[in-house]
N, C-alpha and C positions, 0 to 999 in steps of 0.2 A: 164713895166708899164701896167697895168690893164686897161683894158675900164671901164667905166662910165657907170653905169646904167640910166643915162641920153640920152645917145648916144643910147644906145639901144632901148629907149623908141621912140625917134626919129624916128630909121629906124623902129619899130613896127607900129608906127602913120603912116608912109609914104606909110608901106604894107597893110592897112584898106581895099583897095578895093580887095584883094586877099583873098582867103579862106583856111583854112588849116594852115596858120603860126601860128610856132612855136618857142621858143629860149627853151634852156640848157644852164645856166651855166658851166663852164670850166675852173676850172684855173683860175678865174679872167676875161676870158674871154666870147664870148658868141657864142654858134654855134646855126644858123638860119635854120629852117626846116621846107619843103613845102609839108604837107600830106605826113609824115615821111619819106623824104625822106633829105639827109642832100645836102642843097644848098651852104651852106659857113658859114660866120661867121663875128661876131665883134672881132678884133684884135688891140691891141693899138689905141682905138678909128679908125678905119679905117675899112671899110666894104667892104670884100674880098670875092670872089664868086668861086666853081670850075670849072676848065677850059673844058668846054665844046665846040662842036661846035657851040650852038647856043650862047652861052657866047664870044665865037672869033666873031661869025658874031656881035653880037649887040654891041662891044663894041672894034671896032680898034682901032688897036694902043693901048691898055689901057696898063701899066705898069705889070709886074709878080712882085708878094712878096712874102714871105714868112710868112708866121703868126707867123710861133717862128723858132728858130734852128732846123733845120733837119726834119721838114716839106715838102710836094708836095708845089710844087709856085700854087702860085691863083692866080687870075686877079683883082688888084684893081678897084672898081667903086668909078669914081668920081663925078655921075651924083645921089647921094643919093637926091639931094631936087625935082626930078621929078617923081615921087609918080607912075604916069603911067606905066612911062620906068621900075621903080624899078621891079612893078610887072608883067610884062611884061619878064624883064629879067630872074624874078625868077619860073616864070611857065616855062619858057620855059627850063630853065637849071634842074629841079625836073622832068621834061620827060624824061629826058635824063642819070638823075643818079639813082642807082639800092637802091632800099627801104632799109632801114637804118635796120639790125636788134643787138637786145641784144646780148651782149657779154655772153658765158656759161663761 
């Protein structure tokens, strides 16, 4: 199943107070990126993040999924309607992961 360009707009409105975001379509899908760096992603409508340490700290206990078959596991958040935390979350996991480059 595909996400929804609705869903995306959602988690985009909820990122407003963060600078730097960005989405890519994918598949159907949508990968999220904070000052090019790739933080996670829309997946079957569900908003998945890589698993960092400040992603384990802010977010125990949160469930591992997998975005498609034969993917790394990511950490579901299920705290998308607090706009705060979201960006919060996603700063802090875009310091942590190595700037996104082009594929040659």
């Amino acid at each position: 199943m595909a996400s929804s360009r609705g869903y995306l707009d959602f988690i985009i409105d909820q990122l407003s107070g963060l600078e730097g975001v960005t989405s890519r379509a994918m598949m159907g899908e949508y990968l999220i990126y904070v000052h090019g760096r790739l933080v996670g992603g829309i997946y079957d409508d569900r908003l998945l993040v890589k698993i960092t340490p400040s992603a384990l700290d802010l977010l125990p206990g949160a469930e591992k999924e997998l975005p498609y078959p034969g993917a790394k596991e990511m950490l579901l958040v299920d705290r998308v309607d607090d706009s705060a935390f979201l960006c919060a979350l996603l700063e802090r996991i875009a310091g942590e992961v190595p700037a996104s480059g082009k594929k040659k």
